[in-house]
LOLOPA-423530 format. One line per 5 residues: number of its first residue (from 1); their letters; for each residue x, y, z of N, C-alpha, C. Coordinates in pm, whole numbers. Layout:
residues N
NUM) a) X Y Z X Y Z X Y Z | ...
END
This chain:
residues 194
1) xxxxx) -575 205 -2016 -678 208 -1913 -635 301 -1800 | -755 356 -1732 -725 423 -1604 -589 333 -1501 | -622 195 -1486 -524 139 -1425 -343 174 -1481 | -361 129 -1607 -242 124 -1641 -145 270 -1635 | -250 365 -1617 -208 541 -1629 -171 559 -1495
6) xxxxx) -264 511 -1392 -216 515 -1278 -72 416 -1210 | -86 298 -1243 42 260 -1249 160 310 -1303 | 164 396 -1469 248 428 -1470 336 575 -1396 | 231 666 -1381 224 749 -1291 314 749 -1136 | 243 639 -1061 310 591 -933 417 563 -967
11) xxxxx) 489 546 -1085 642 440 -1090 718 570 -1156 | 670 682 -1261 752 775 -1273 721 870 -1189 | 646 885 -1080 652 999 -1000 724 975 -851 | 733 840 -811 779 791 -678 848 682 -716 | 852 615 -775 927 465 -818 870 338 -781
16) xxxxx) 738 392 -764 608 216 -675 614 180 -846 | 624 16 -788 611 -78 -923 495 -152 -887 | 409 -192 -925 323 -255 -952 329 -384 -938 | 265 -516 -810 316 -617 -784 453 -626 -685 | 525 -470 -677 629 -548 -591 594 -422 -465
21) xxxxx) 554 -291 -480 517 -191 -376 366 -155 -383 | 251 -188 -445 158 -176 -504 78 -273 -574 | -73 -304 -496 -156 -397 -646 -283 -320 -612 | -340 -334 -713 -437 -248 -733 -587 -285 -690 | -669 -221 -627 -793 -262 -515 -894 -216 -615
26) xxxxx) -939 -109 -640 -990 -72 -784 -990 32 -864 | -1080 56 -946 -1050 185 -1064 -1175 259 -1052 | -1222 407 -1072 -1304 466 -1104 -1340 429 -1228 | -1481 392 -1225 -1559 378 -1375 -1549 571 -1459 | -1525 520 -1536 -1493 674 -1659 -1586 737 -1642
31) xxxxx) -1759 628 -1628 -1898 789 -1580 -1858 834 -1465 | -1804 809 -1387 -1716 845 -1227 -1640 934 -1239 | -1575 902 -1363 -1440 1051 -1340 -1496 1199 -1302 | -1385 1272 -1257 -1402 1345 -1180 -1376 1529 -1285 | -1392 1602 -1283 -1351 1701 -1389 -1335 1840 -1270
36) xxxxx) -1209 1930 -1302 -1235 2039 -1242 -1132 2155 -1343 | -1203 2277 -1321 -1126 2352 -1390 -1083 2431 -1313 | -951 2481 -1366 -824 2607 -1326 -821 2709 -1428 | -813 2847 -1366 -786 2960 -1408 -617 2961 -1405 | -514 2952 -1512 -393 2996 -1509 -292 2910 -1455
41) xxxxx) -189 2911 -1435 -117 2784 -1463 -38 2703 -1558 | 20 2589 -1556 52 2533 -1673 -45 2481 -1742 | -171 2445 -1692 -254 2383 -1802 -333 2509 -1885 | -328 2614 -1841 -386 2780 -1899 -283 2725 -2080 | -148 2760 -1982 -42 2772 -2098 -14 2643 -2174
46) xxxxx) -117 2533 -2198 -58 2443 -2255 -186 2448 -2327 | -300 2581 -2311 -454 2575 -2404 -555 2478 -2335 | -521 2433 -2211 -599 2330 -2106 -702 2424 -2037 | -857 2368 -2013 -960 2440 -1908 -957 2354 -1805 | -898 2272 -1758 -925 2141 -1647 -874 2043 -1646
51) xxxxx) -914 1950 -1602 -854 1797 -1620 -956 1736 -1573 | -943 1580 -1622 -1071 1499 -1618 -956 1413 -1483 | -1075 1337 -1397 -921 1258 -1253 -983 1120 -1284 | -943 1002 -1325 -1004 909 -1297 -905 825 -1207 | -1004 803 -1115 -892 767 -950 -897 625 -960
56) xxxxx) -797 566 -954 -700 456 -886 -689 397 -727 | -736 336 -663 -713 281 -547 -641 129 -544 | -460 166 -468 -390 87 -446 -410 49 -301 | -356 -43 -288 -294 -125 -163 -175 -127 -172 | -69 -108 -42 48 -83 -51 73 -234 -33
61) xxxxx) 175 -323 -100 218 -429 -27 357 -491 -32 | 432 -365 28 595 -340 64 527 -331 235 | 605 -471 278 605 -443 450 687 -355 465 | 762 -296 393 889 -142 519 735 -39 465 | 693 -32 332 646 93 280 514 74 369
66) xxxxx) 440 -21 406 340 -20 468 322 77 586 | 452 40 654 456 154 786 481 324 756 | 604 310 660 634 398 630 668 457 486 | 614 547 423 598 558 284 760 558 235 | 830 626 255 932 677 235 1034 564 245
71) xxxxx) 1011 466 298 1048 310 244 1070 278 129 | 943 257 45 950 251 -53 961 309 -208 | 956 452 -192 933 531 -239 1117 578 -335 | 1071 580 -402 1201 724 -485 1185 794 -580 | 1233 866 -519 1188 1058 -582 1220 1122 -646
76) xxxxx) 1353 1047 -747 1423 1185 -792 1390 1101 -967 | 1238 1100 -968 1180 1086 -1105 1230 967 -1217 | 1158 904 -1257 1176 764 -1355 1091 774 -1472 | 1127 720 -1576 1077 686 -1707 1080 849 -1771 | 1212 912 -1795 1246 1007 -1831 1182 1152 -1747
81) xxxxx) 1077 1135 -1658 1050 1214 -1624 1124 1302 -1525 | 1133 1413 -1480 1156 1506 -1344 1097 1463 -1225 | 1243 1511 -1128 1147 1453 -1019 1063 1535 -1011 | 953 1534 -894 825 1591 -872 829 1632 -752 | 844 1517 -612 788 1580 -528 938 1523 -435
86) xxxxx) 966 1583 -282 1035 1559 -239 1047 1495 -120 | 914 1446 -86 861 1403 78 785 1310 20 | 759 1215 105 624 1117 112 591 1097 203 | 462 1031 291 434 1001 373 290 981 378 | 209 905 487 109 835 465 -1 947 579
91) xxxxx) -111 960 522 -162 1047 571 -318 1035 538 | -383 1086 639 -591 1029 668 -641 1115 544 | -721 1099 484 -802 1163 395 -824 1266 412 | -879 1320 545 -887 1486 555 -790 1542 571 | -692 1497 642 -585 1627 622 -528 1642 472
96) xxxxx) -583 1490 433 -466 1528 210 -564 1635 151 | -712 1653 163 -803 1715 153 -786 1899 215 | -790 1875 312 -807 1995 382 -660 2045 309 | -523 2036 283 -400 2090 235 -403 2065 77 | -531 2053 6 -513 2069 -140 -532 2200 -184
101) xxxxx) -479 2223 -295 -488 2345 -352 -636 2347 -383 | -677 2481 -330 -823 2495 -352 -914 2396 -490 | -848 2491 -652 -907 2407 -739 -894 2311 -773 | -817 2221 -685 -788 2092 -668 -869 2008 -534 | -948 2055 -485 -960 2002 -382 -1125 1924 -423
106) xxxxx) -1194 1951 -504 -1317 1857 -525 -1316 1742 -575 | -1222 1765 -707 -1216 1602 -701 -1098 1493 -598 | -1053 1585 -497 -975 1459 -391 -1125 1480 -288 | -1231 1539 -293 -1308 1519 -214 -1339 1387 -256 | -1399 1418 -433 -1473 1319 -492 -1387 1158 -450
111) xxxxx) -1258 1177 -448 -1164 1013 -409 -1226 963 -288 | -1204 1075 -204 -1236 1039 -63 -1368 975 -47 | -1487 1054 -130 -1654 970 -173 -1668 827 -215 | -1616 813 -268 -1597 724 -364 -1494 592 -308 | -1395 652 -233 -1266 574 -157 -1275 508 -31
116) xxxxx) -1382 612 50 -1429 535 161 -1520 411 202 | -1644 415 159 -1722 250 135 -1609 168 90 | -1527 168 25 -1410 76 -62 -1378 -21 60 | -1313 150 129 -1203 77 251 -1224 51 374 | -1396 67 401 -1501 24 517 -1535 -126 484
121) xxxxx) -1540 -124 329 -1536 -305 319 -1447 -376 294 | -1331 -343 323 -1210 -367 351 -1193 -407 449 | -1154 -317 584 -1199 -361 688 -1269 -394 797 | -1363 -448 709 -1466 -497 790 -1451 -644 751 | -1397 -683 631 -1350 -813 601 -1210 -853 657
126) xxxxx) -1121 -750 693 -1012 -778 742 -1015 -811 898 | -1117 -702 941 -1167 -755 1118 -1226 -865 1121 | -1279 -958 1019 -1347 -1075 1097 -1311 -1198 1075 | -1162 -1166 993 -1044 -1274 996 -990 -1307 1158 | -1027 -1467 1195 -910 -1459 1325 -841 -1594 1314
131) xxxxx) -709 -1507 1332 -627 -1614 1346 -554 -1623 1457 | -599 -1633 1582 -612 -1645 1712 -551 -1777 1726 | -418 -1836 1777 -416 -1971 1831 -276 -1997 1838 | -217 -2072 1820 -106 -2163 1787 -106 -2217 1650 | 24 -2169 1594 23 -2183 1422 151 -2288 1412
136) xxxxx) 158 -2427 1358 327 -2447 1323 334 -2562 1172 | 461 -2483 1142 430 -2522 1008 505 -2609 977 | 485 -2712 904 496 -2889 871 679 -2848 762 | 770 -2884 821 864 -2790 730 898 -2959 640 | 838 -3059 630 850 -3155 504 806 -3070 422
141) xxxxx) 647 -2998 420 610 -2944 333 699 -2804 263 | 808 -2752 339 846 -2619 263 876 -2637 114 | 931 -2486 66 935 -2495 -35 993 -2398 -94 | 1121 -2381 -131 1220 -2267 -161 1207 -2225 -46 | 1212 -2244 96 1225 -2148 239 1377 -2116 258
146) xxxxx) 1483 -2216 212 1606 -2224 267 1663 -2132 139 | 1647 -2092 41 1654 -2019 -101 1624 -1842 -34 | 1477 -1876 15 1445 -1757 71 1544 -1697 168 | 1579 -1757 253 1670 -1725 361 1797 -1671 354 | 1844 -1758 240 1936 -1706 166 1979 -1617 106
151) xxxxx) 1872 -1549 69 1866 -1430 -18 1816 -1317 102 | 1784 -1360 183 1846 -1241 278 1946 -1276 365 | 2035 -1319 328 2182 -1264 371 2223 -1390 469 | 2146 -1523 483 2162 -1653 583 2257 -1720 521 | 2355 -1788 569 2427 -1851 523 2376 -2016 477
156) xxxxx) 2435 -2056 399 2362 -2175 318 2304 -2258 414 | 2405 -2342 499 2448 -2446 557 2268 -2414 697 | 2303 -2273 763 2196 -2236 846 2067 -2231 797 | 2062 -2176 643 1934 -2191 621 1921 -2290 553 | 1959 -2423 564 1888 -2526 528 1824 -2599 665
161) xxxxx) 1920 -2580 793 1896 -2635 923 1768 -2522 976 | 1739 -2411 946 1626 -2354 986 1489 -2382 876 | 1493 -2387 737 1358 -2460 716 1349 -2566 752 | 1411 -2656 809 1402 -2796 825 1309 -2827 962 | 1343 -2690 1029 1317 -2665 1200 1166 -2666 1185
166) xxxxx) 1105 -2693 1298 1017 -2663 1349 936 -2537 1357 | 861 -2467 1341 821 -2358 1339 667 -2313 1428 | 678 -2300 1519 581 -2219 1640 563 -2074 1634 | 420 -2039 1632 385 -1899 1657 260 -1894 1694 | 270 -1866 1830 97 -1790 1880 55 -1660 1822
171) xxxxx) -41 -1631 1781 -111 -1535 1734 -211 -1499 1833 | -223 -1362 1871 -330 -1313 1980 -370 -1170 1935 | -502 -1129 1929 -584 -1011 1886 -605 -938 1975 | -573 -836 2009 -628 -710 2081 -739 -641 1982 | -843 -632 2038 -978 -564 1948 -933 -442 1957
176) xxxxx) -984 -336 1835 -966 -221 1851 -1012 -98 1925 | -989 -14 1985 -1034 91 2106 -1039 221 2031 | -1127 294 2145 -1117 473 2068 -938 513 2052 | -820 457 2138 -695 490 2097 -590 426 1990 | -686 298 1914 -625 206 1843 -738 168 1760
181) xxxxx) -797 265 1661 -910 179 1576 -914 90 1489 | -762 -27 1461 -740 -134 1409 -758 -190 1489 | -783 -358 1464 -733 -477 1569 -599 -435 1526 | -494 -497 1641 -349 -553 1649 -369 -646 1689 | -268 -748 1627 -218 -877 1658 -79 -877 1725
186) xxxxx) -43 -966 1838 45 -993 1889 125 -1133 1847 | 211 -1134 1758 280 -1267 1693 398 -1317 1806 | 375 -1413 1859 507 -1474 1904 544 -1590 1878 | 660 -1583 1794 763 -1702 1767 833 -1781 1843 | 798 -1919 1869 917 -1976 1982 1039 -1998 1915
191) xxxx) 1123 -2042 1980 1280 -2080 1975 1246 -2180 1938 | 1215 -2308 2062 1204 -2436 1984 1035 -2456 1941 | 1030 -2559 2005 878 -2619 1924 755 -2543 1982 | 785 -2464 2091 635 -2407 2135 619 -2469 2239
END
């Protein structure tokens, strides 16, 4: 499937795995795919007139890679392949557009067509989540938390005395402005109970 090509793709061209840097939001239907042809090149010399694109839309969901691509990312090529490229980084639709190689550039228009309604109902479902208040969580109920803790680098004894703890966090929304067109949330954690 288109999915599975694109998954494998992302994992030998950058090293995104699927489920742990990446899950997938949706697929171009195949009458959707996209077709463009090149004069010369490797696809000239391999007897190729074009390529057919059927586009893939991920969600990143590596919190380092979220901010920053190059987090998650590695470059120097997987599943026998060469590396490819030597930079990553996260970047608006028109500028990936406006810096494509010319006969490449209609069908990343066509992504961008096709990509945007996606991610307007995206967030527009993500803006009208609020979780505005005072949050604290019942730690009878945890569950592997002190395991979790552990495995980043807490020592046993501490992370059993911190899931056990109490847990306070106000959550507060700043709406978004012409200099910030997300909401941000402001998370604060108390020490003790809040």
């Amino acid at each position: 499937t288109a999915l599975e090509a694109a998954a494998r793709e992302a994992f030998e061209e950058v090293g995104l795995s699927l489920g742990k840097h990446i899950v997938p939001l949706a697929a171009m239907a195949d009458e959707a795919a996209v077709r463009y042809e090149v004069a010369g090149g490797w696809m000239a010399k391999e007897g190729l007139a074009g390529q057919q694109m059927h586009w893939v839309l991920f969600q990143c969901c590596d919190p380092l890679g979220d901010a920053d691509a190059s987090a998650m990312c590695d470059l120097k090529g997987h599943g026998g392949e060469e590396a490819e490229f030597t930079d990553v980084r996260w970047q608006a639709f028109d500028e990936v557009v406006a810096g494509m190689w010319p006969p490449k550039r209609g069908p990343y228009e066509a992504l961008r067509q096709w990509a945007e309604p996606l991610l307007a109902e995206r967030a527009t479902a993500a803006d009208s989540v609020d979780f505005a208040g005072r949050w604290a969580r019942d730690a009878s109920q945890n569950v592997n938390v002190a395991s979790a803790l552990e495995a980043r680098g807490v020592e046993k004894a501490r992370a059993e005395r911190e899931a056990s703890m109490p847990y306070v966090q106000k959550w507060a929304r700043k709406e978004a402005s012409s200099s910030s067109p997300a909401a941000e949330w402001t998370v604060t954690t108390f020490a003790a109970d809040g």
